[in-house]
C-alpha positions, 0 to 999 in steps of 0.5 A: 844235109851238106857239111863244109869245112874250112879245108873244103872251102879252101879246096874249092877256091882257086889261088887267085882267089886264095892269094886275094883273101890272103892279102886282103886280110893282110891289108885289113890287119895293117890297115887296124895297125895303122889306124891305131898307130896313126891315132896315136901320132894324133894324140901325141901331136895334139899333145905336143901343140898343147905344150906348145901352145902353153909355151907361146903363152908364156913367151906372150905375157913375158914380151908383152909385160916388156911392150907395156913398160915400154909404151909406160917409159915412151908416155912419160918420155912424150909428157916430159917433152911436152911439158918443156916444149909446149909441142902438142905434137909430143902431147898427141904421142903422149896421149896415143902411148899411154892408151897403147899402154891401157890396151896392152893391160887389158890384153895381158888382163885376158892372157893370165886368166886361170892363173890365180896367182897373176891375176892378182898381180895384174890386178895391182897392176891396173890399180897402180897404172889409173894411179900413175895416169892420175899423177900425169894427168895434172902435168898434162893438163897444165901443158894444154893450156900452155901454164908450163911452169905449172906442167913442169912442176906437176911432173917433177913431182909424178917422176918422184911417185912410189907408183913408178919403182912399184909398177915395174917392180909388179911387171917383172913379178910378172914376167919372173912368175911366167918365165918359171912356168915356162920352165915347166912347160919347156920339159913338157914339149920336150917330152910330148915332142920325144913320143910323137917323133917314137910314134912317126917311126912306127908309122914309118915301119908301117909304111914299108909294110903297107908299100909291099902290100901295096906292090902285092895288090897292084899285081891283082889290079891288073887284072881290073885293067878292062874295069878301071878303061871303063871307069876312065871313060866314065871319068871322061864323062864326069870331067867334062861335066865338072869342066862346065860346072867350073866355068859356070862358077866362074861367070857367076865369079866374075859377076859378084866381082862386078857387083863388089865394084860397082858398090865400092864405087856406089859408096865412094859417091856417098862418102864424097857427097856425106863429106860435101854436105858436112861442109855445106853445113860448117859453111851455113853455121859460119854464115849464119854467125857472121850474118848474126853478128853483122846485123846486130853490129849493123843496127847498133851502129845504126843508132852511134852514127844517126845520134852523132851525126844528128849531134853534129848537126844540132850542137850549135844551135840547139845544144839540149837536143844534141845532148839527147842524141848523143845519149842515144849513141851513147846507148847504141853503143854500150849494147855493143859493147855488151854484144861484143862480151858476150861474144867472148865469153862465147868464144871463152876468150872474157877473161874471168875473175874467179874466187872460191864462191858458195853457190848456195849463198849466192842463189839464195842471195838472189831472191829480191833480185829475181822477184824483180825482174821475174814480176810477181806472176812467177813463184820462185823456189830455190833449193838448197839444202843438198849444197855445201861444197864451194866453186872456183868461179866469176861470182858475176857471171855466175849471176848474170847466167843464172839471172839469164836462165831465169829471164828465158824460163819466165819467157817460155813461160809467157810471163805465168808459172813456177820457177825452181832453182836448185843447188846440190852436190854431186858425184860424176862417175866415168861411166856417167853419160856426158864430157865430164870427167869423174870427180865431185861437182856442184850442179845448179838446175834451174826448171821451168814449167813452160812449153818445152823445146822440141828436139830440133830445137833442142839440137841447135840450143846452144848455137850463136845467134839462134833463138826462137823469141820474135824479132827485137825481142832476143839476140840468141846469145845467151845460151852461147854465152852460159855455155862458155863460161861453164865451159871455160870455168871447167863444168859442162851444161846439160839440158833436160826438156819436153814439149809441154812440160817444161825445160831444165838446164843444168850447170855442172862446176867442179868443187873447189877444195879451199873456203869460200870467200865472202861475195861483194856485190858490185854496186853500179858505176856512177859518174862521181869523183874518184876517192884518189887524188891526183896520181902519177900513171904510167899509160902502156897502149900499142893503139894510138887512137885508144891510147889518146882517148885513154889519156885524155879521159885520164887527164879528164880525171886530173891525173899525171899521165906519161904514156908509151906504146910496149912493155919494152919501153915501160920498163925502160922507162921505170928503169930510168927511175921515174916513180908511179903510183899506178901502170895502167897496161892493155893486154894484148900487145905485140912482143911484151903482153900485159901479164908478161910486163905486171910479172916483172914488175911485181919483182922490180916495184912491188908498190906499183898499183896494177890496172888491166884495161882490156877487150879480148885476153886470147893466148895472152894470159891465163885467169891466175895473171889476173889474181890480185889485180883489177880488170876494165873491159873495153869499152869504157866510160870515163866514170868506170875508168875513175871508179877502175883506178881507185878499186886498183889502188885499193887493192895495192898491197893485198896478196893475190889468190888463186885457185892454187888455194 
């Protein structure tokens, strides 16, 4: 049997091949050597990119803490503008910084986690910040209905808010904590950056090890010259085939390029004509309400100029059947009248006369009057053991809404069923569904089991003009005119319905924190002697017709009427000191309004009895202008002005309340 040894085996090999083998061992020995090494760097890099990593850490919480106080500082400075401006533009900066400012706590909120220490900081953070926004929230909240003295006191009082030294105080714990740890994180990099740059001059050392083996292995590769032509030509071959492999990738490129256009394009069309439709939809709602209104207008007027034509006609000759026609224009006209409020209170510009109000006395005070217009094939139950919190509300529209809700309940209906009238207190969470904010909230449900509406009706509930009664048998408006007047008592309205079943509505109205006052239930004007005598009346009207209408109904009444057409001139007039018992001004006026023209005259003639006569409040006041003093709504008749006078000088010398109670 034949034995080798290594020596015979090298005697057996040619130097090429000794040289090959030697070299190929050489090229293994540092090629472990620099994969070990380059290993190494790996580790140390990847270290070193931690450290730096947890270094730009630091340095994000540290700029980030810097951008929140700035965004805080830039909300304030936008709210302080806002309240004394009354510029919503500073309101819309103001709002945009202060959720810049929320969006970068929650951003620091993720960076600090797995820091326990500055969680909890971030957490006092958070609570101080929703503290500090409740405080600008009330100052905000006047400057959006434009009370600016209210605004302006309301932020004064937040500038004063511990919340403001404590949340800088906490950033710049934060910042302080950070920048300690950076520290620490700093002598990190330093030293992980120290052994990587040790590693890269090893690997530099190796380098030059394998450029000579290199140098020695390119010697051997010249004799691979015939093998590496040939594997040129097949390399030839390969290219030519990725040339056509590359020019089929971008054919089919060009095409998908293509089809991105054409469905960019597909999309603009649809965005243009989604857009059209929305108008076409606004204008259909904005013709429909004009066409609802111009009908009933129409037919109302219908009835005024057929009864005062036909008056006309018969006053002479047969004055009993005058009369009965210009009762029935009479008529005509007061269901315009009422028409025209509950277009206001619609477009929550009635102005309303609100009082701390116990809602459920005033339901439970209202069964004799249900019962009678429900009929006795309705059984009533109100509920109202869960409410004991008082409302800041119109106690009259508050009944005239639910009185309304209950005329439509009996009607889905058909006249036969079960009523139920709830009154509760509840509590509204944020995360609760609906535009409410959080906070406590008095909820008056009124549920039916009548037929239910389904869901396309449902949708347009609330819209003016539209109803579901035969004609002559409803005009749409009441839903509209509940809607805004919760609305513009600050609650929201929720409906609950099912085909079959029934329909509930819900009447959401914050709680008023002040007691509630005793309600007083209006008794109807009638056509008797005011209990006042002959007054002296200062008559402030910028309409010449109304104001000579108003004069002679005033005269009618036995007064002493001096009349002019602004707030400028009554005042000029007072000044001169002519005295009057009572200043009977309109509301909206040019230059001078109502409320402005009564403010100062509550300081210069306090003993002055206040009557408002109004038809639409709009900008010119505020509920609280109206505290204290008696309201008449145009249009009226002369029996509703003398009543109006002698409540107005009945309230002469009583304070005014206010929600501020």
């Amino acid at each position: 049997m034949a034995t080798f040894s290594p020596e015979a085996l090298r005697r057996g090999l040619s130097p090429a091949a000794r040289r090959a083998i030697t070299t190929a061992a050489l090229a293994l020995v540092a090629l472990g050597l620099l994969i070990a090494v380059v290993a190494m760097v790996a580790r140390s890099n990847a270290a070193r990119d931690a450290a730096l990593q947890r270094e730009q850490h630091s340095y994000d919480i540290m700029v980030l803490t810097r951008s929140l106080d700035a965004s805080l500082a830039r909300a304030e400075a936008s709210l302080g503008r806002y309240v004394v401006s009354g510029d919503r533009r500073m309101g819309t900066i103001y709002y945009d910084e202060w959720r810049r400012a929320k969006s970068q706590l929650r951003q620091l909120e993720r960076l600090v986690e797995g820091q326990p220490d500055e969680v909890v900081m971030v957490d006092r953070l958070k609570l101080l910040a929703a503290a500090r926004e409740k405080e600008l929230a009330a100052a905000a909240s006047f400057a959006n209905v434009g009370k600016g003295w209210y605004a302006i006191g309301m932020f004064n009082k937040a500038g004063e808010s511990s919340n403001v030294r404590a949340i800088s105080e906490t950033l710049e714990a934060i910042a302080a904590s950070e920048r300690t740890r950076l520290g620490l994180r700093s002598e990190a990099t330093f030293f992980t950056a120290e052994r990587s740059n040790s590693f890269a001059t090893l690997l530099s050392v190796l380098g030059i090890v394998l450029m000579g083996l290199a140098i020695w292995l390119g010697w051997l590769a010249a004799a691979a010259a015939t093998e590496r032509a040939s594997a040129a030509r097949l390399a030839e071959v390969e290219a030519d085939r990725a040339a056509q492999l590359e020019q089929a990738v971008s054919e089919r490129t060009r095409e998908l390029q293509q089809s991105n256009e054409r469905l960019k394009e597909e999309s603009e069309t649809r965005a243009r004509a989604e857009a059209q439709l929305a108008q076409a939809q606004k204008m259909e709602a904005v013709g429909q309400l004009t066409g609802g209104i111009a009908h009933d207008f129409n037919n109302m007027l219908a009835v005024v100029v057929g009864g005062l034509d036909l008056a006309r006609r018969k006053i002479a000759q047969r004055p009993a059947e005058a009369g009965i026609h210009l009762d029935g224009a009479m008529e005509g006209a007061d269901r315009a009248a009422a028409l025209t409020r509950r277009l206001l209170s619609f477009a929550r510009a009635e102005p309303l006369l609100p009082a701390a109000v116990q809602p459920a006395k005033l339901v439970t005070g209202m069964d004799l009057l249900l019962d009678r217009t429900l009929g006795e094939r309705i059984s009533v139950t109100v509920d109202a053991a869960d409410a004991h919190w008082p409302i800041w509300a119109d106690a009259h529209q508050l009944e005239n809404a639910i009185l309304n809700l209950a005329v439509n309940a009996r009607d889905a209906m058909d006249g036969a069923g079960r009523l139920v009238i709830s009154v509760a207190d509840v509590k509204v969470r944020a995360e609760d569904p609906g535009d409410l904010e959080a906070g406590d909230y008095v909820r008056i449900s009124v549920a039916d089991t009548g037929c239910g509406m389904p869901p396309q009706v449902l949708e347009r509930a609330f819209e003016p003009f539209f109803t579901t009664k035969p004609v002559g048998k409803g005009t749409g408006l009441g839903l509209s005119q509940i809607f805004g007047f919760v609305r513009q008592s600050h609650g929201d309205v929720r409906v609950e319905s099912e085909v079959g079943k029934g329909t509930t509505i819900s009447l959401y109205l914050p709680r008023h924190h002040g007691a509630a006052t005793e309600l007083m239930i209006a008794e109807p004007v009638k056509a008797a002697k005011p209990r006042v005598g002959p007054l002296s009346i200062l008559l402030v009207e910028d309409d010449p017709r109304v104001q000579a209408s108003t004069r002679a109904g005033l005269v009618e009444l036995g007064h002493v009427i001096h009349a002019c057409s602004s707030g400028d001139e009554a005042l000029a007039i007072l000044a001169e000191g002519e005295r009057f018992d009572l200043v009977l001004t309109d509301v909206m006026m040019p230059g001078m309004t109502g409320p402005e023209l009564v403010g100062k005259l509550g300081r210069d003639h306090p003993h002055i009895a206040v009557l408002f006569v109004t038809g639409y409040v709009g900008e010119a006041g505020q509920t609280d202008d109206f505290a204290g003093h008696e309201v008449l709504r145009k249009p009226f008749t002369i029996a509703a002005l003398g009543h109006a006078i002698t409540q107005a000088m009945d309230r002469r010398g009583e304070p005014p309340t206010s929600q501020a109670a």
